[in-house]
C-alpha positions, -999 to 999 in steps of 0.1 A, spaced: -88 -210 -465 -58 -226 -443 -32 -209 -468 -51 -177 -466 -51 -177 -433 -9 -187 -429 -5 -156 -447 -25 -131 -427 -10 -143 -391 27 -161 -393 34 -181 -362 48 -150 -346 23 -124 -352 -5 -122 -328 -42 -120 -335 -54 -85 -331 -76 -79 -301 -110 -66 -306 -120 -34 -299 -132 -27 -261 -165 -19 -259 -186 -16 -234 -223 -4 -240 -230 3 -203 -203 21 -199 -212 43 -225 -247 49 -209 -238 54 -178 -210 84 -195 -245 99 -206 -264 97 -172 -240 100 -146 -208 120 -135 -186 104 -124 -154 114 -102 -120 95 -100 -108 78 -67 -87 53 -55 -88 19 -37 -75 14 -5 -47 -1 -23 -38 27 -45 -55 15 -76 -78 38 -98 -110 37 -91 -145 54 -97 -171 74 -77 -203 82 -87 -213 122 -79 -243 123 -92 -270 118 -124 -266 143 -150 -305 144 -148 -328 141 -120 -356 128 -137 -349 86 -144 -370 58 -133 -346 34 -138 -310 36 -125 -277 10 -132 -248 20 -119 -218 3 -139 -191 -21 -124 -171 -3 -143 -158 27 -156 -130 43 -184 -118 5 -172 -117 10 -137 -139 0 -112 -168 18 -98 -165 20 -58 -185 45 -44 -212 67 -44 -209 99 -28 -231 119 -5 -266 128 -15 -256 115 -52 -293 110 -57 -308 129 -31 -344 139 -44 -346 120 -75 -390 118 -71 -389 95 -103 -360 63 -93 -382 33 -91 -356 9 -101 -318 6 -89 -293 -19 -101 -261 -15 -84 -226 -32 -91 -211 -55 -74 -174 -37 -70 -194 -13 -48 -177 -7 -15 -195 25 4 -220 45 -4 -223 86 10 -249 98 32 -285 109 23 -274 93 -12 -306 77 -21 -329 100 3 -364 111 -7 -366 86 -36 -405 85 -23 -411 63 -58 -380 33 -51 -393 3 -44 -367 -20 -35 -330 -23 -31 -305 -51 -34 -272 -36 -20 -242 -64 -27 -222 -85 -8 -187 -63 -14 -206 -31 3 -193 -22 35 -199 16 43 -235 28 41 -237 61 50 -263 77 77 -298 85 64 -290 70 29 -326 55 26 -343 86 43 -376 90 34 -378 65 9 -414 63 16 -423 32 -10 -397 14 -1 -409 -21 8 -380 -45 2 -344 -41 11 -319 -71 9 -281 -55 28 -256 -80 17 -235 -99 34 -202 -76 48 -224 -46 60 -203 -39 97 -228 -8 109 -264 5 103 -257 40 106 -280 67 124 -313 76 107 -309 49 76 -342 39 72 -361 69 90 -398 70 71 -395 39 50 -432 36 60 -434 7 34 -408 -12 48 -424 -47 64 -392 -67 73 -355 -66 75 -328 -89 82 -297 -78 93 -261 -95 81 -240 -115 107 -213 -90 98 -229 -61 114 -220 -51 148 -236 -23 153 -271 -3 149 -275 35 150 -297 59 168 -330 63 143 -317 36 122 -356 23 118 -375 49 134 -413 57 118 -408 25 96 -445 26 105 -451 -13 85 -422 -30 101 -432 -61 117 -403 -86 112 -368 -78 122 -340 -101 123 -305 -96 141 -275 -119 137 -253 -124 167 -226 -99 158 -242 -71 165 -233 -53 200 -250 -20 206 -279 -12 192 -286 27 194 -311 55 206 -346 53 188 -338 27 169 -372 15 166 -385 46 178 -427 47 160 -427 13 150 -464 5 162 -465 -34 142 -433 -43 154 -438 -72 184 -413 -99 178 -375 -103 168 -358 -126 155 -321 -134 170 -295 -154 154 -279 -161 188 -284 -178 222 -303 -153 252 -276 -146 271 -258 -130 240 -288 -109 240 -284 -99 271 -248 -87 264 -262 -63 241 -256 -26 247 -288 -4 240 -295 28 251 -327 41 273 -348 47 250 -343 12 232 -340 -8 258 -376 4 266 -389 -2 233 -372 -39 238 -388 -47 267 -421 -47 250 -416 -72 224 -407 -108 225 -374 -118 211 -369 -152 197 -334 -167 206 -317 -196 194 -326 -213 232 -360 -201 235 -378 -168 243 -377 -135 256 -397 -109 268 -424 -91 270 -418 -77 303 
């Protein structure tokens, strides 16, 4: 067997390489169009536009695609979809387009990943089942209207890297009753919890007076005044 094998592959030759494959690439060719892009660093990259069909309870986007990675997915890409229960997304994903996942009244849950920086505004919108969402880790802004009529939604906790949260972001999340804020964040907008009649305490990953620091608008602030915030040092509110 040693001989035989001397003679198919001299010291020189090289071993050839199998054949690339990837059988979630070629499923996700089937399901979803796909658009190319590039990195911030010139490299190609992939978008996803949109499902060939809008009619699939179960939905994994690819890390990669054609060999490239899979970076974003645009604007309303999934917009409507009634069936998505289920969503699997990769890991290379950097931003994701506005009202991309809205109306998905059937998705449960979401588990967005740590390399996602860019949610768009409204992306969640009326995601009416939607009961558990985990936001990674280098999320900078909740953007306006992101979780407007997730009336399933119970609880949310917010990354340290996020600085900011936009007018609506939670507003007629009708279940919320557990919010938690890391210290980052620095304005929080108009509405924000606007119709959210179970939410009475937040949770604050920093000291009171960093509270205090924190720009809201009038509406908000009101809202704010009638819940008790739990602070690193102790207590705040209701007034």
């Amino acid at each position: 067997m040693k001989k035989l094998m001397g003679k198919m592959f001299s010291s020189g030759d090289r071993r050839p390489e199998p054949p690339k494959f990837d059988a979630l690439e070629e499923a996700a060719g089937k399901k979803l169009i796909f658009s190319e892009t590039r990195t911030p660093a010139g490299e190609r990259a992939y978008s996803v536009l949109k499902a060939a069909k809008q009619d699939m309870p179960a939905l994994l986007i690819p890390a990669h695609y054609n060999g490239s990675p899979v970076i974003r997915i645009e604007n309303r890409a999934f917009c409507g979809n009634g069936a998505l229960m289920q969503l699997t997304l990769p890991k290379t994903l950097t931003s994701i387009g506005v009202f991309a996942f809205a109306f998905c009244a059937e998705l449960a849950s979401v588990e967005l990943p740590d390399s996602l920086a860019c949610l768009g505004g409204r992306a969640f919108y009326g995601c009416a089942n939607l009961a558990k969402v985990s936001l990674g880790k280098s999320l900078r802004t909740l953007r306006n209207g992101l979780f407007v009529g997730c009336k399933s939604l119970k609880e949310i906790e917010l990354p340290d890297s996020a600085v900011g949260i936009g007018n609506e972001t939670f507003a007629y999340c009708e279940e919320l009753e557990r919010v938690s804020i890391g210290r980052g964040v620095l304005v929080i907008g108009e509405n924000t919890f606007s119709e959210c009649p179970k939410l009475k305490k937040i949770e604050y990953r920093g000291t009171r007076e960093d509270w205090n620091k924190i720009k809201t608008d009038a509406t908000s602030a009101r809202f704010l005044r009638t819940v008790k915030v739990f602070c690193l040092d102790g207590e705040i509110g209701p007034f």
